[in-house]
Structure formats: C-alpha cells, structure tokens
C-alpha positions as CSV (number, residue, x, y, z in Angstrom):
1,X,103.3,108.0,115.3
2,X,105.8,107.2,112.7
3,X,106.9,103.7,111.2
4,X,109.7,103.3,108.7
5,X,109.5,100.2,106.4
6,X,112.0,98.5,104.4
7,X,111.5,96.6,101.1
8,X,111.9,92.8,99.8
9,X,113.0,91.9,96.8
10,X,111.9,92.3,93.8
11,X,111.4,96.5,94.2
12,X,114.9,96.8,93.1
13,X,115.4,98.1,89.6
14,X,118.3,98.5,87.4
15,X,120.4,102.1,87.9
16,X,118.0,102.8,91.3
17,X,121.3,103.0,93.1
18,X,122.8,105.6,91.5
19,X,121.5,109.3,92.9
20,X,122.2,107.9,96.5
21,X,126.3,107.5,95.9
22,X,126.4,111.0,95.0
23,X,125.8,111.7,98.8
24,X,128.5,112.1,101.6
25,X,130.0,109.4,102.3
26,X,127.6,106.8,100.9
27,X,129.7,105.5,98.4
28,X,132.6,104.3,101.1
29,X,130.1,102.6,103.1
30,X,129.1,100.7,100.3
31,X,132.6,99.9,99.3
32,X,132.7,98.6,103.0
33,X,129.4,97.0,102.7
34,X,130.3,95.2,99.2
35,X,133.7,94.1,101.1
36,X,131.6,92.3,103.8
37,X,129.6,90.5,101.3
38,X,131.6,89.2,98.3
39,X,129.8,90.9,95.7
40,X,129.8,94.4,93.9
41,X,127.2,95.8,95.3
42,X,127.8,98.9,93.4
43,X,128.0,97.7,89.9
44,X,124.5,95.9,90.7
45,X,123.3,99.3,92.0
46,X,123.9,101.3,89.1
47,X,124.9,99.5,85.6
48,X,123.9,95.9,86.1
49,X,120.5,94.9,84.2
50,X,117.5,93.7,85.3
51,X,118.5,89.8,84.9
52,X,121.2,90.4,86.4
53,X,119.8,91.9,89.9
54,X,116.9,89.6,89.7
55,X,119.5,86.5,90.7
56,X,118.7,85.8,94.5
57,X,122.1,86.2,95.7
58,X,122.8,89.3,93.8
59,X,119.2,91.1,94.9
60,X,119.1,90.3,98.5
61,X,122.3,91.8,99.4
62,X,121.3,94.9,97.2
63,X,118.1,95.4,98.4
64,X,119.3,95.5,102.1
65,X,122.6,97.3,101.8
66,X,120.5,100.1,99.5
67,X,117.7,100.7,102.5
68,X,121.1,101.0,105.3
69,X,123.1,103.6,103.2
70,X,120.1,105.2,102.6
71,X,118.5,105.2,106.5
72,X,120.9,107.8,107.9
73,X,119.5,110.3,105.4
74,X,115.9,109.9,105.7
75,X,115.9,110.3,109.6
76,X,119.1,112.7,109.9
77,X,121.0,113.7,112.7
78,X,117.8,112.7,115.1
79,X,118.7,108.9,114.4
80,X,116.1,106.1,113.8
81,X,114.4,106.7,117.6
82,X,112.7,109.2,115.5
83,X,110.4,106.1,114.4
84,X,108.4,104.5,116.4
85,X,108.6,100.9,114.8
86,X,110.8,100.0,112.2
87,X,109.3,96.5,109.9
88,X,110.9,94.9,106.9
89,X,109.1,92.9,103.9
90,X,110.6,89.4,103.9
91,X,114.4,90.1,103.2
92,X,113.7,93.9,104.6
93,X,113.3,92.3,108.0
94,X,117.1,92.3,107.8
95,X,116.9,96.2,107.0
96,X,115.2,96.9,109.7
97,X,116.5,94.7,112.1
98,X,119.9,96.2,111.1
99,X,118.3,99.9,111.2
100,X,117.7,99.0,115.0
101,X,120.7,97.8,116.2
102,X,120.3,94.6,116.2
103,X,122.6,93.4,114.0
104,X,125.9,95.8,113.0
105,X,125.9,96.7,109.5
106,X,128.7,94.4,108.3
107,X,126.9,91.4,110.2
108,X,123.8,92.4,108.6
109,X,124.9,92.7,105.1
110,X,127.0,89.4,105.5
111,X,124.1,87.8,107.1
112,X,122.2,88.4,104.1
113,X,124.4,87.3,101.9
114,X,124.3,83.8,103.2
115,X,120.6,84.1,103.2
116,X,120.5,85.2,99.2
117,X,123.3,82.3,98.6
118,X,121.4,80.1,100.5
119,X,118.0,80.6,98.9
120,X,119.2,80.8,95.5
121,X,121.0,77.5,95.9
122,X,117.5,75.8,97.3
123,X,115.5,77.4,94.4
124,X,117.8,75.3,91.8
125,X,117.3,72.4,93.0
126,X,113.4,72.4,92.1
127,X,111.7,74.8,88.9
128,X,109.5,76.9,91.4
129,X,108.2,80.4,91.6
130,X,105.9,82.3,92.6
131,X,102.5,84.5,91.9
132,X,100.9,87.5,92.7
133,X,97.0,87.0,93.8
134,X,95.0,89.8,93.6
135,X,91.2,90.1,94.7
136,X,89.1,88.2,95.0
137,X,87.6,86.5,99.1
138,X,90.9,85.6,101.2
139,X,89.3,82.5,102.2
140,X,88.3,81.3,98.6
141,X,92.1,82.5,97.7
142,X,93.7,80.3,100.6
143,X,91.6,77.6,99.7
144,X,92.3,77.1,96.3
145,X,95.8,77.6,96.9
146,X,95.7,74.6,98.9
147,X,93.5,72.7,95.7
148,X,96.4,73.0,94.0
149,X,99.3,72.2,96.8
150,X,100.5,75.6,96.7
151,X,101.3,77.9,100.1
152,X,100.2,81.7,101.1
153,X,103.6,82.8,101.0
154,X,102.9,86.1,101.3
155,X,100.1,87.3,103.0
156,X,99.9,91.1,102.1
157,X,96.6,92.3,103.1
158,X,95.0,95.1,100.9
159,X,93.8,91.9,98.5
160,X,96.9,90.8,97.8
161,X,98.3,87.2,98.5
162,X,101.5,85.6,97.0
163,X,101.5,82.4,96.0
164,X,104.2,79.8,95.9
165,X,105.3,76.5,95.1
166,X,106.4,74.1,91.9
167,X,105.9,76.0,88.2
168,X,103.4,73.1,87.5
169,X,101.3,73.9,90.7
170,X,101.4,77.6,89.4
171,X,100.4,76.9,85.9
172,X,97.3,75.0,87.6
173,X,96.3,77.8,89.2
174,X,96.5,81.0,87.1
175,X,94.3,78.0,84.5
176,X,92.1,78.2,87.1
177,X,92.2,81.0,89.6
178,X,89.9,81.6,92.3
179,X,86.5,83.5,91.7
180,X,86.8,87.6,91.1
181,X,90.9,87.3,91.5
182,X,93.6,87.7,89.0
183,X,96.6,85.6,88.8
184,X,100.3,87.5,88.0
185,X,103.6,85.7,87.8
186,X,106.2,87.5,89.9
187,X,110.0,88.1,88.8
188,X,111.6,85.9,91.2
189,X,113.5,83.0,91.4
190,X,111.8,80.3,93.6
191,X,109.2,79.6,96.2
192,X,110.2,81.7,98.8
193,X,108.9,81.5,102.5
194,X,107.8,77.7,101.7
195,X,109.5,74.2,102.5
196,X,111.1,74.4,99.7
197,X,113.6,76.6,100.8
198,X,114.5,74.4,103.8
199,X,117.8,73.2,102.5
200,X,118.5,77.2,103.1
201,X,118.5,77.1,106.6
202,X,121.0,74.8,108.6
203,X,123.7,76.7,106.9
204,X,122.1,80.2,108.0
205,X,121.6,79.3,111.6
206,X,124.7,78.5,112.0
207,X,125.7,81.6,110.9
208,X,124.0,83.4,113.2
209,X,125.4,81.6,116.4
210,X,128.3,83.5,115.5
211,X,126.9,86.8,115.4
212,X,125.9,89.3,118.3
213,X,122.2,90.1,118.8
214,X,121.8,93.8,120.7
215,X,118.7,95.4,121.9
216,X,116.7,97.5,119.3
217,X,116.2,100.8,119.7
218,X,112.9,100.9,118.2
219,X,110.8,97.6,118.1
220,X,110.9,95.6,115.2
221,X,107.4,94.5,114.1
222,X,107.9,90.9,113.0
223,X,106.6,89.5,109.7
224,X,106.1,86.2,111.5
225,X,102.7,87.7,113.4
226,X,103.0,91.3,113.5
227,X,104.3,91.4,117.0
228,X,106.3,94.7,117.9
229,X,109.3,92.8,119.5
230,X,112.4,94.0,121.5
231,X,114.0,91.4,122.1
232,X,117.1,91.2,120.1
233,X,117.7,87.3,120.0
234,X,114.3,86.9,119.3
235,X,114.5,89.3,116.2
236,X,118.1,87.2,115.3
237,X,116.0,83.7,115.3
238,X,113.0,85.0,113.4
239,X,115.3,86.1,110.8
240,X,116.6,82.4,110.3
241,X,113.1,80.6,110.5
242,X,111.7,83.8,108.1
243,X,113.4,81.8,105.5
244,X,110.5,79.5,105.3
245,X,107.7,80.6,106.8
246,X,105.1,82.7,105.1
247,X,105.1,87.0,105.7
248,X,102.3,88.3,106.8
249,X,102.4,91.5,105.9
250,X,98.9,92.3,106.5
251,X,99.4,92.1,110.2
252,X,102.1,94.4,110.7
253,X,100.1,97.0,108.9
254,X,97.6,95.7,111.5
255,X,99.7,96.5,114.4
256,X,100.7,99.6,113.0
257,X,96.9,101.0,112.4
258,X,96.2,99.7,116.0
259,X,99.0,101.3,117.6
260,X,98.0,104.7,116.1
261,X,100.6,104.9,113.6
262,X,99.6,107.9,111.2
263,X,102.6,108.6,109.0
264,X,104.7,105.7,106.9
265,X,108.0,106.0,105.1
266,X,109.6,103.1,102.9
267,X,113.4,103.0,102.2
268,X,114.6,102.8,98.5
269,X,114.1,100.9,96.4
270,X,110.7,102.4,97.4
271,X,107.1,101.9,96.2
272,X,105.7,98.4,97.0
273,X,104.7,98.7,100.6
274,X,103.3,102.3,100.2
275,X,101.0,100.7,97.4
276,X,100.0,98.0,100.2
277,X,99.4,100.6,103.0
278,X,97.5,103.3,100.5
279,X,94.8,100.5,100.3
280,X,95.8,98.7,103.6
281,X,96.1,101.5,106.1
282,X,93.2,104.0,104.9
283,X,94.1,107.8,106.5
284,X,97.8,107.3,107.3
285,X,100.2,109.5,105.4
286,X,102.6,107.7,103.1
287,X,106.1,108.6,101.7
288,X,108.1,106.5,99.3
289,X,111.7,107.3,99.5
290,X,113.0,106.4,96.3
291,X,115.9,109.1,95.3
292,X,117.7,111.9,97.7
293,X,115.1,114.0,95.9
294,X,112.3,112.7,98.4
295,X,114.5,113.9,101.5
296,X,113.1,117.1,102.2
297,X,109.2,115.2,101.6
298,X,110.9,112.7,104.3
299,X,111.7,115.1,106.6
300,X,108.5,117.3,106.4
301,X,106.8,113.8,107.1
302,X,108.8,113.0,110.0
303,X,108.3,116.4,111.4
304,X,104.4,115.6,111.8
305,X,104.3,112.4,112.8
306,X,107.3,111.4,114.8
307,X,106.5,111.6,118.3
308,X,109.9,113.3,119.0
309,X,109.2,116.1,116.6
C-alpha cells in the first residue's frame, strides 16, 4: 500500500522550484496558478531568497502550488488512485486535499492564499514563534509546555513536538527545557495551529462557503486525528479549523502503519516527513521527491507498492 504526502512550510528553499519548470507544461500551470493567487509564484520558486519565501503569505501559496505541478509527474498517466491515501503536513493538507479532488486547483491555490494572508496578518499582531522539541518523554514534553503557557502545535511523533506560543514563553522554555530534550527555534513567522491565529479564521470560512467540495478519490488522512476521511465537506471544514488546532502528525503515520501502508512518497519541496517516517514508520520504504531527477526512483516505488501496480 502506497501513501503520498505533501509538505508544510518551512521545507521550501530558495531556487527548489527551478528543475520542475523545465517540464511540459509546468510552467503554464503555474502562470495560471500565480494568476489565481496574486503573487509570483514563480519568482519565489526560483530567484527569491530565503527571507523572502519565509514570509507566511509568500510560503504557503508556494509550498502548495509546488507539490500540485509537481503530483501529475510522480504518479503519471495512472493518476493519484495509484495511492492509497493522500495526507498533507499542516498547510499540505491543502496539497493533498487538492491532489484528491476535493478542491479544483485554482480554488485550492486561492484558498491558500487567504489562509497565508490570513495567518501572516494574525502573527503581526503578537511577536510569537515557534520551536522544535526533540527527545526527550512526550508526557514530560507536553507538560512542561504547559509550565510555561505554550501549546503542542505540532505533534510529530518520531520524538519530535513543536512548540508554540509568545517569544517570551519560548525563551522560558529552551532556558529550561524538559529533561533529555533539546530545544530548536524554527524559521517561521508565528504560532501556528494555536489561538493565536484565531483572528485568521472568520475571513477563511467565509471563503470556503463559496467554494465547491467534491468527493476524493483517495481518502485524505486528516491531521486533526489521523482519520482517513472521504467525505469532501468534511475535508473543506477541517481545512478552515486546521488553522488553529494543533497537527498530529504522529497519528497519520499511525493510521498509515496500521492500514498496512509499506511504501511513502513526499512531494517537493521534499525531505521533512520522510525524516519523520524513517524514525516514525520503521520498515516502510520512503522516497523524497525533491527534483524531476527522483521520477524514475518515484515510479520504481509506486510500482511495488501501489496496489494497482
């Protein structure tokens, strides 16, 4: 069994657009895709620097548009049904959903371009941030997050949990972090996934009233409790309330080890959730796609695990 992932910000990197636009027909649909959202999505995918893609509203849009133009050429004529689950990290939720017909490509870019907009604007309103946990016991971890009024943004299983709230709360903790763990700032620019990004919201569900919800092709496994769902108003409204509830990551890798999943493929910009699953999802073969180089790996992958191969 096969899942495609899709990544959240942060995995993008300055120039990783580049190789793709060399392929057929990628470049138009991300002149289409940059028309839809307002913003040059190709400038930021190949000469904008790394301040520059870091900016919420900018790396959102990027980071989903970049996992749709590339989709098509990991799974090839077959289509996405050649997965058996599609999941995104945070704002790859939108990828995927997008990847499953949910949401139409245009609606799913613009969608997320409200979302980045949206977030950005919350995150100026208070100095916050978040941090990168790493070892130590998840329930020591949670609690000391709580010591110091900060929330589990991310849960990401393989002893990893994010961290997020006020700069002040983070200071506390990485002063003081909790037994056996290490404490690592994270390049982004607010406390995602927490109240603090509730001003976000309103404005994003009204946006999507306006958009059409279709069924998925492949279920969507949900970053709100790992649930493989095919119900495409469903997907639509986690998307909304995503904005500030916490991912946990860890249980869709959970429902993808218990549903037998034995072969993983993240979309460009590639590398952070094959790290997660190499510790996270012991056995399971892992591919990240991060330049049209990796096709032919991508393909030789999806020819032993999909269950249409």
């Amino acid at each position: 069994m096969l899942a495609i992932v899709c990544p959240g910000q942060g995995s993008q990197t300055p120039g990783f657009l580049t190789p793709w636009l060399e392929l057929p027909g990628v470049r138009e649909r991300a002149e289409q895709m940059a028309a839809a959202t307002g913003i040059d999505l190709i400038a930021h995918g190949t000469v904008s620097d790394e301040e520059t893609i870091k900016d919420t509203a900018v790396a959102q849009p990027l980071i989903v548009a970049a996992g749709l133009l590339t989709l098509p050429a990991v799974v090839g004529d077959a289509g996405v049904t050649v997965a058996d689950f599609l999941a995104g990290h945070s704002v790859g939720e939108i990828t995927a959903a997008a990847g499953a017909g949910v949401l139409q490509e245009a609606d799913a870019v613009a969608f997320v371009a409200k979302r980045g907009a949206g977030m950005a604007a919350a995150s100026a309103i208070t100095p916050t941030g978040m941090s990168a946990v790493l070892g130590g016991s998840p329930a020591e971890v949670v609690a000391r997050l709580e010591e110091c009024g900060l929330t589990p943004a991310n849960m990401n299983g393989a002893g990893q949990v994010v961290a997020a709230g006020t700069m002040g709360q983070l200071a506390e903790l990485a002063a003081n972090p909790p037994a056996k763990a290490r404490v690592i700032p994270l390049k982004v620019a607010g406390a995602f996934h927490t109240g603090h990004m509730s001003p976000a919201v309103a404005d994003l569900a009204a946006f999507a009233e306006g958009l059409s919800a279709g069924t998925p092709t492949v279920p969507v496994v949900s970053n709100a409790d790992g649930g493989a769902l095919t119900d495409g108003e469903d997907i639509l409204a986690r998307l909304v309330t995503q904005v500030t509830n916490p991912v946990r990551w860890d249980l869709c890798m959970e429902t993808f080890v218990a549903q037998g999943v034995t072969g993983l493929i993240e979309l460009a910009p590639a590398g952070t959730l094959v790290g997660l699953a190499k510790r996270g999802m012991k056995g399971v073969e892992t591919l990240a796609v991060k330049t049209p180089d990796d096709l032919d790996a991508a393909a030789a992958l999806i020819a032993a695990h999909s269950h249409s191969a």
